[in-house]
SERO-4910 file (N, C-alpha, C, O; in steps of 0.05 Angstrom, whole numbers):
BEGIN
 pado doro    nc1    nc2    nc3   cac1   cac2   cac3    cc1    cc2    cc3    oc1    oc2    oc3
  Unk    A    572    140    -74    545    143    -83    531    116    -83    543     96    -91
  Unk    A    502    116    -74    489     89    -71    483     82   -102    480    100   -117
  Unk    A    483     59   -109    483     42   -134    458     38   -139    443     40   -120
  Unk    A    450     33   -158    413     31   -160    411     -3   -151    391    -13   -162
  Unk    A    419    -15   -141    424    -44   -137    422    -37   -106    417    -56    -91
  Unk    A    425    -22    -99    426    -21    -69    406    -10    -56    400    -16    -33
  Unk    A    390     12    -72    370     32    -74    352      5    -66    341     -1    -45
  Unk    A    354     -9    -92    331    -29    -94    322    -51    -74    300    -56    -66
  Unk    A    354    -67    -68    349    -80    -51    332    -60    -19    311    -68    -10
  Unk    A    342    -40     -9    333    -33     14    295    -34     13    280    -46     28
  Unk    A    290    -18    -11    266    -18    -19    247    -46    -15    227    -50     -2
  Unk    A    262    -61    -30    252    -91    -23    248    -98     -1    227   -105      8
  Unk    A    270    -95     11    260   -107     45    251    -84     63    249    -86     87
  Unk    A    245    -60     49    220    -48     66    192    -53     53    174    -47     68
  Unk    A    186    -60     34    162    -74     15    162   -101     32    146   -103     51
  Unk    A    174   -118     28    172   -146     50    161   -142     78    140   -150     89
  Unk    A    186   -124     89    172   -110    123    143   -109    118    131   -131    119
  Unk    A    131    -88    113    116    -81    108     92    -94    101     74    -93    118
  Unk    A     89   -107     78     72   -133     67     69   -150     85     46   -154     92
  Unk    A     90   -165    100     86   -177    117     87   -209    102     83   -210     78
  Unk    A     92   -233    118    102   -256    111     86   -269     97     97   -281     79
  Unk    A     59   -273     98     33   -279     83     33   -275     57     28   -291     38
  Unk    A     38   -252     58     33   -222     27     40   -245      7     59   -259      8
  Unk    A     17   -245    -12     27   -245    -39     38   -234    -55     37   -209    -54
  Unk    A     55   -250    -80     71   -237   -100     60   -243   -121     40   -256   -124
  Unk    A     79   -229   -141     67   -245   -164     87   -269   -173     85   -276   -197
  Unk    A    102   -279   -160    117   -301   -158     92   -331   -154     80   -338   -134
  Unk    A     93   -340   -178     67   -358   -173     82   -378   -151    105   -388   -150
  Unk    A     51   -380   -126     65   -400   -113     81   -390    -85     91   -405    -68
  Unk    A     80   -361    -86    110   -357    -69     92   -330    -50     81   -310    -59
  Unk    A     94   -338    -21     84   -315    -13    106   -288     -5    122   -288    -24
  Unk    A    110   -276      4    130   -253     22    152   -270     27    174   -268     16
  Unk    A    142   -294     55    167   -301     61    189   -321     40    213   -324     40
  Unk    A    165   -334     21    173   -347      3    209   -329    -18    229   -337    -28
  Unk    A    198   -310    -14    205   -290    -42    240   -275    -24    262   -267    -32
  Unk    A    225   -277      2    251   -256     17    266   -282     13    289   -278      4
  Unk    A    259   -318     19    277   -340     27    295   -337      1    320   -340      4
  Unk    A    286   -334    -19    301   -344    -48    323   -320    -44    347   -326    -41
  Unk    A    314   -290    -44    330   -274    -43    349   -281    -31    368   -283    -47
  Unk    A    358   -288     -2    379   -296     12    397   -312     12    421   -311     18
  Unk    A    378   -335      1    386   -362    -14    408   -355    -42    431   -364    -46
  Unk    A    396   -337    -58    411   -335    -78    433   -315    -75    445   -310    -95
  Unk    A    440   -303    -51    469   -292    -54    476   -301    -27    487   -282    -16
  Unk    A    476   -318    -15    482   -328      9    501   -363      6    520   -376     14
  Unk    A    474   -363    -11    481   -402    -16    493   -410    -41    479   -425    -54
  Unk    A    511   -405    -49    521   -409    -75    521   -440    -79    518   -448   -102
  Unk    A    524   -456    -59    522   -481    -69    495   -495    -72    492   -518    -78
  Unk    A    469   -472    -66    445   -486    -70    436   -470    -93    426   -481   -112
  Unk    A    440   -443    -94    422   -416   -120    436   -428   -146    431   -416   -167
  Unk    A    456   -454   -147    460   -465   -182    431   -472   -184    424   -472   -207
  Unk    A    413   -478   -167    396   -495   -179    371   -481   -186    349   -492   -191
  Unk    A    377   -455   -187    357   -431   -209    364   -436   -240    351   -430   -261
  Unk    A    386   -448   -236    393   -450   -274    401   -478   -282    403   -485   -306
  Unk    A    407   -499   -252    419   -525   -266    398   -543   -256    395   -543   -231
  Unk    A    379   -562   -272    369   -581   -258    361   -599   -238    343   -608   -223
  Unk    A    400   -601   -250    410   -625   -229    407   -613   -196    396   -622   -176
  Unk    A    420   -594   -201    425   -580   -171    400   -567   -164    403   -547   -150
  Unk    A    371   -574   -169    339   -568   -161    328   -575   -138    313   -559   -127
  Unk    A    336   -605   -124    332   -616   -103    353   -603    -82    340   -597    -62
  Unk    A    375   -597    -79    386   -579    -64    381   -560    -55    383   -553    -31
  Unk    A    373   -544    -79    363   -511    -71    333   -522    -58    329   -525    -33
  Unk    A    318   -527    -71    288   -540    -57    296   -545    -25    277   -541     -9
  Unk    A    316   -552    -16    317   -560     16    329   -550     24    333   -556     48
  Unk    A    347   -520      7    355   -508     30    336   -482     32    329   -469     52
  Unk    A    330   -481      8    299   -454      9    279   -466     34    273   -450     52
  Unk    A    267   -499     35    253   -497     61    263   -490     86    250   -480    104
  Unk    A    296   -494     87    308   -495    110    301   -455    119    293   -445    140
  Unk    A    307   -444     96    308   -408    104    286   -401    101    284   -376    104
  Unk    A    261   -416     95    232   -411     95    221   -407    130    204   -393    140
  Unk    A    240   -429    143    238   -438    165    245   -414    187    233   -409    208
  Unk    A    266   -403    175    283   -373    199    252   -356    203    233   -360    188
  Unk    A    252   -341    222    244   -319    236    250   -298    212    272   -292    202
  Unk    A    213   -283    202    211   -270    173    234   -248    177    249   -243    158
  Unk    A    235   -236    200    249   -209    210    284   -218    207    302   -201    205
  Unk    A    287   -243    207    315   -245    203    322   -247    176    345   -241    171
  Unk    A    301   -258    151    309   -253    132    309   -228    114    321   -222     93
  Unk    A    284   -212    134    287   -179    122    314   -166    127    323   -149    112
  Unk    A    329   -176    151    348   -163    160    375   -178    136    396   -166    131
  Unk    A    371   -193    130    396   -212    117    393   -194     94    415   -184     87
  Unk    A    369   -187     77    368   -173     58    380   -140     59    393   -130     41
  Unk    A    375   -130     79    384   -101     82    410   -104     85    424    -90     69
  Unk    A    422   -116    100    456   -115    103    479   -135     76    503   -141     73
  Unk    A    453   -138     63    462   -154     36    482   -180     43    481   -194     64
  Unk    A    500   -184     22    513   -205     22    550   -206     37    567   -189     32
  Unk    A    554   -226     53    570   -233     69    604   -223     40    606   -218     16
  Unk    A    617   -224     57    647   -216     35    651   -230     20    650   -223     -3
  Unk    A    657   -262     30    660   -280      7    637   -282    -12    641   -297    -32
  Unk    A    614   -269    -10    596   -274    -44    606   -255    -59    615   -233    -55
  Unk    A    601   -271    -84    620   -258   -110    595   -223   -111    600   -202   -123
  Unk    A    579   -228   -100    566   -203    -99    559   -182    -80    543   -164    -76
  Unk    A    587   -196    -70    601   -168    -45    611   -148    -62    605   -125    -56
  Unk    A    626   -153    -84    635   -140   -102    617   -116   -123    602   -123   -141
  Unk    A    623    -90   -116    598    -74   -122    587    -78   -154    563    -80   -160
  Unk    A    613    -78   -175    601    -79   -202    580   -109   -210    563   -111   -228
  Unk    A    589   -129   -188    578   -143   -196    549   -147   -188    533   -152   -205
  Unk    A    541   -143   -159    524   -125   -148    508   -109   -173    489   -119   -185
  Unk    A    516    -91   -176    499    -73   -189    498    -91   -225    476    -89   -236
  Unk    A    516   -103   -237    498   -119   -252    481   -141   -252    463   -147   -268
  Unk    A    489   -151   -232    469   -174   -227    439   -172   -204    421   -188   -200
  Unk    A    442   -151   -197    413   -153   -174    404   -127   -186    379   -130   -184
  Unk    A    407    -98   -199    390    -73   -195    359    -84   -213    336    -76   -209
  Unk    A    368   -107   -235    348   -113   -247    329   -135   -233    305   -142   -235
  Unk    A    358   -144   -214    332   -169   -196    314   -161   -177    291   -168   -175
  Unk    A    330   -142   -159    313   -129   -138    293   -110   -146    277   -104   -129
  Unk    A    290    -96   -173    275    -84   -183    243   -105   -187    222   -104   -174
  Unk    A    250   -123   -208    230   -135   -206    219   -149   -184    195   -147   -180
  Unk    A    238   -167   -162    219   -172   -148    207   -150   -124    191   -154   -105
  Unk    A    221   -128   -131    205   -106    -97    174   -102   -115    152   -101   -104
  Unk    A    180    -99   -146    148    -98   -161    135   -120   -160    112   -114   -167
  Unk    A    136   -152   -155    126   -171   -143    113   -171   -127     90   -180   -125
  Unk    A    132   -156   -105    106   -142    -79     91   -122    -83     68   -126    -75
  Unk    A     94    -97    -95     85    -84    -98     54    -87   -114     32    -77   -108
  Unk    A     61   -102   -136     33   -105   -152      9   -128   -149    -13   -130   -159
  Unk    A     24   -143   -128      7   -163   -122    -11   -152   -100    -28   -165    -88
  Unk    A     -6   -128    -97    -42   -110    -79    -49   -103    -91    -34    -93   -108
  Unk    A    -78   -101    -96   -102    -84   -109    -91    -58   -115    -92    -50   -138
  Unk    A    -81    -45    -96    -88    -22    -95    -51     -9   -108    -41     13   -105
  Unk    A    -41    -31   -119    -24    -16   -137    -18      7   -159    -34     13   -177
  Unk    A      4     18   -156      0     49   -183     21     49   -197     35     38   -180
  Unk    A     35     53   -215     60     57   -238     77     66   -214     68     81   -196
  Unk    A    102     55   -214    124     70   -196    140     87   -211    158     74   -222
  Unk    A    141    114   -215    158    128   -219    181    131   -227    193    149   -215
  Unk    A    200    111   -255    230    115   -242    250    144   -258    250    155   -280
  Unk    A    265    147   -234    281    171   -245    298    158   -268    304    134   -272
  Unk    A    306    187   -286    314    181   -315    345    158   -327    354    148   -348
  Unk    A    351    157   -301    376    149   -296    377    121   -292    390    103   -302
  Unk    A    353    121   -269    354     92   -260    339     71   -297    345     50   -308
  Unk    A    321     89   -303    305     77   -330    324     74   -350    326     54   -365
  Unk    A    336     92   -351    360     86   -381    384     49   -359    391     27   -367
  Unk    A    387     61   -339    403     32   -330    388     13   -335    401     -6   -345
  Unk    A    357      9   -332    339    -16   -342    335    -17   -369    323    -34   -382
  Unk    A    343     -4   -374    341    -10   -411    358    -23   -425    353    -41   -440
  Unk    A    388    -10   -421    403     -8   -424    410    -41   -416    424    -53   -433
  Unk    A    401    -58   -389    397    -82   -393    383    -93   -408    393   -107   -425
  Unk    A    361    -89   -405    343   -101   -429    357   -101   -458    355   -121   -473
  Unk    A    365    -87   -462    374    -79   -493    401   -113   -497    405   -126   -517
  Unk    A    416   -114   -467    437   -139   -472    418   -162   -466    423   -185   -473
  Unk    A    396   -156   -454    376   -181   -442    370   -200   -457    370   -225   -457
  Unk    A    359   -173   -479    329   -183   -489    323   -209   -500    301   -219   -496
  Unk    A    344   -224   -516    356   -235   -533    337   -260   -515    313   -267   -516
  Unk    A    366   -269   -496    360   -295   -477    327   -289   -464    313   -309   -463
  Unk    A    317   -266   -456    296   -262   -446    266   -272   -466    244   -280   -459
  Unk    A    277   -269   -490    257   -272   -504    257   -297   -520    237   -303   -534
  Unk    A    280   -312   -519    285   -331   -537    264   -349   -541    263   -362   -562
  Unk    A    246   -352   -524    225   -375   -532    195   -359   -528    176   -366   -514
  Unk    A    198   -336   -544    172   -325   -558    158   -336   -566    168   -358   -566
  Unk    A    138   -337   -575    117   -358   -597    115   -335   -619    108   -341   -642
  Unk    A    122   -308   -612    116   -294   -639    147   -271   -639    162   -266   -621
  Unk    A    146   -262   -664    170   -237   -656    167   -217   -652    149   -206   -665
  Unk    A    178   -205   -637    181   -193   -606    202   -169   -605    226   -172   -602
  Unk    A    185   -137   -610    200   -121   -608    197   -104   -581    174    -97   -577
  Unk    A    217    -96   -561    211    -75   -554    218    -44   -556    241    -37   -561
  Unk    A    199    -27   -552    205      1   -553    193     21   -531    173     24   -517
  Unk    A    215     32   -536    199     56   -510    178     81   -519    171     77   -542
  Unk    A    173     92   -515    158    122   -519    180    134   -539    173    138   -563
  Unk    A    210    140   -528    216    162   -547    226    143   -568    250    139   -566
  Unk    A    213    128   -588    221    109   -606    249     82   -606    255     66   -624
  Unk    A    259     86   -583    279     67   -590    268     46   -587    244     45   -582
  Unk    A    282     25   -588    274    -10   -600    296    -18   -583    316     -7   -573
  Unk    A    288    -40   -582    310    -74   -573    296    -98   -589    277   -107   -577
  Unk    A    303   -109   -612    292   -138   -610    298   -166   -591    318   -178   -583
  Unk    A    266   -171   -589    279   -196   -561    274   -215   -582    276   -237   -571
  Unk    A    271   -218   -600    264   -251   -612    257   -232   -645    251   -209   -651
  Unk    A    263   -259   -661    258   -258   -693    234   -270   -698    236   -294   -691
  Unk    A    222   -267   -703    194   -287   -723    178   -270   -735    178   -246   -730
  Unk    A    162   -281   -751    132   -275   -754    110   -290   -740    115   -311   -727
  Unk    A     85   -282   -742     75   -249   -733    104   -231   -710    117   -240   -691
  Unk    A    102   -211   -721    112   -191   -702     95   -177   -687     76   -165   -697
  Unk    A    102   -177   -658     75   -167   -636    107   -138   -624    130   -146   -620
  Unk    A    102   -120   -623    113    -91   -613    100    -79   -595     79    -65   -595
  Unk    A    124    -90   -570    108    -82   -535    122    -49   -535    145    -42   -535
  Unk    A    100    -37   -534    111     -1   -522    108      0   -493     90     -9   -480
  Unk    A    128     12   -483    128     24   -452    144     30   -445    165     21   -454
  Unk    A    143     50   -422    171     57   -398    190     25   -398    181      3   -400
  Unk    A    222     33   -394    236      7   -392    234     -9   -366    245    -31   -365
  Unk    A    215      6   -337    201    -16   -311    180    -28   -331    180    -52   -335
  Unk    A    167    -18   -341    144    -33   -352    141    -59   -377    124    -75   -383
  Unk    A    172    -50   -388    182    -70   -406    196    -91   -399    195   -113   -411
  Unk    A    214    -85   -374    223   -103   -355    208   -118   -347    214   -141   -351
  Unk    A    183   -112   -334    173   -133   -330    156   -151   -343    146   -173   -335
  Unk    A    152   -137   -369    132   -160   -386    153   -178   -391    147   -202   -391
  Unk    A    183   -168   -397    194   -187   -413    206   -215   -391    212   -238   -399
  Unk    A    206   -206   -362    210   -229   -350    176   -246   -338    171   -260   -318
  Unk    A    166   -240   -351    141   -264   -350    122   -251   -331    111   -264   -313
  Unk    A    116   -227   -334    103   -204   -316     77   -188   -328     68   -166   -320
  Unk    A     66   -204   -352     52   -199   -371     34   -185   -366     36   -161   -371
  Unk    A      8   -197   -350    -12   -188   -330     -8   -154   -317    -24   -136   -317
  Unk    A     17   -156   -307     19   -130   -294     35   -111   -301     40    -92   -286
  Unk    A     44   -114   -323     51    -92   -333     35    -69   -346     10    -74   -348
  Unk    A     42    -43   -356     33    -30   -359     43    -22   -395     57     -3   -402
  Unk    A     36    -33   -404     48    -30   -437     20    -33   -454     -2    -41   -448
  Unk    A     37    -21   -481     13    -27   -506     23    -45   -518     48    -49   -518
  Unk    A      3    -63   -532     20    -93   -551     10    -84   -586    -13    -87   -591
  Unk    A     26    -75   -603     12    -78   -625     23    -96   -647     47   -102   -648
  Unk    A      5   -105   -664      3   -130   -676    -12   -149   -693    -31   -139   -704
  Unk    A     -9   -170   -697    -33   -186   -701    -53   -196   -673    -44   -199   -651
  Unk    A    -77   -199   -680    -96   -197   -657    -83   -219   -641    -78   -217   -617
  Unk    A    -76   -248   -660    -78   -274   -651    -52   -280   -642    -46   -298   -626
  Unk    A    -37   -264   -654     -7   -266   -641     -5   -245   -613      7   -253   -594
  Unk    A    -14   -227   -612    -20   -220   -582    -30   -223   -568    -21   -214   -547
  Unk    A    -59   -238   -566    -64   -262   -553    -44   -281   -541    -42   -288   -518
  Unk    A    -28   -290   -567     -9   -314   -564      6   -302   -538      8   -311   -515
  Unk    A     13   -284   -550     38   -265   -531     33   -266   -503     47   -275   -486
  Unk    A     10   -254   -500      6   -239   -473     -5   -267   -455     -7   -266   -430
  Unk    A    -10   -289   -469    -11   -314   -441      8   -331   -448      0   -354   -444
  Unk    A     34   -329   -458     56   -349   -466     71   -350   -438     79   -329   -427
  Unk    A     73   -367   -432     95   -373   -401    121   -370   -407    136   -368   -388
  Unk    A    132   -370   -432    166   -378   -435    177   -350   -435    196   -347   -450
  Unk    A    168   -329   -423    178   -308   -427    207   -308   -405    204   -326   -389
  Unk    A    226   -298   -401    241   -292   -375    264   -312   -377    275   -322   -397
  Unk    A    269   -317   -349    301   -332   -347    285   -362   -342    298   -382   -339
***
């Protein structure tokens, strides 16, 4: 059975196809080809994708991202569809499906919403409880540098707290739509914020949201 990690990725690089190398995301900064390079980069290059989380290792990834900026767009659509080579630790399906259904989710909605003429994507009940169900171990690290505290909840009342404080600001929505506010997707999500006025203000233009 296909994995929702796999669903996603294909999706993505028919959203990339499609969009075309130009296309904006909502990846500030990053156009189509920008967004497919990182993808490849980060399950391809293990000795450059440390440098999404380690400093030190920033000038590395920076020169090998120009280097795959550089390939032919159609070869990095293709690198994405046939996914990752044996030796990445994310040849391995569980790991696969924990570590990308939430990545490839958000960024195929990167492409997706950075056109005008975007609409709510639909997800089946299964795939939404698997995004939650992250969110719910996420939220924590996702939210850690809130400026206010930070609940989320869905429609049928359940909760995740991403952060402790006062004011408390309580984002409602589908768990795509909570997904993506909580990784720094503020603008385009589709949620209600309730709260204090000034703390959702605060909220909804705070940058430290995400990884």
């Amino acid at each position: 059975m296909s994995t929702h990690a796999k669903r996603e990725r294909l999706l993505l690089a028919d959203l990339l196809e499609a969009a075309g190398p130009e296309a904006p995301t909502l990846c500030e900064g990053w156009t189509a080809r920008d967004l497919a390079a990182h993808v490849v980069v980060r399950e391809r290059r293990a000795d450059a994708a440390g440098g999404l989380l380690v400093k030190a290792l920033a000038g590395r990834l920076e020169r090998v991202m120009a280097e795959f900026t550089e390939k032919p767009y159609e070869e990095l659509i293709q690198l994405i569809r046939t996914g990752p080579p044996r030796f990445s630790p994310y040849a391995l399906k569980q790991l696969d499906e924990a570590a990308n259904a939430v990545e490839f989710y958000v960024h195929a909605e990167d492409v997706r919403r950075a056109q005008e003429d975007w609409s709510p994507r639909e997800l089946d009940p299964v795939f939404a409880d698997a995004l939650w169900s992250r969110l719910e171990k996420m939220a924590r690290v996702l939210g850690r540098q809130s400026p206010t505290g930070l609940v989320l909840r869905r429609p049928d009342g359940r909760t995740a707290v991403a952060h402790r404080g006062t004011p408390v600001v309580t984002v409602t929505g589908e768990p795509g739509e909570l997904t993506m506010f909580l990784f720094g997707r503020q603008d385009h999500a589709r949620v209600e914020l309730d709260g204090d006025k000034e703390a959702i203000q605060l909220l909804h233009g705070a940058q430290q949201l995400g990884l």
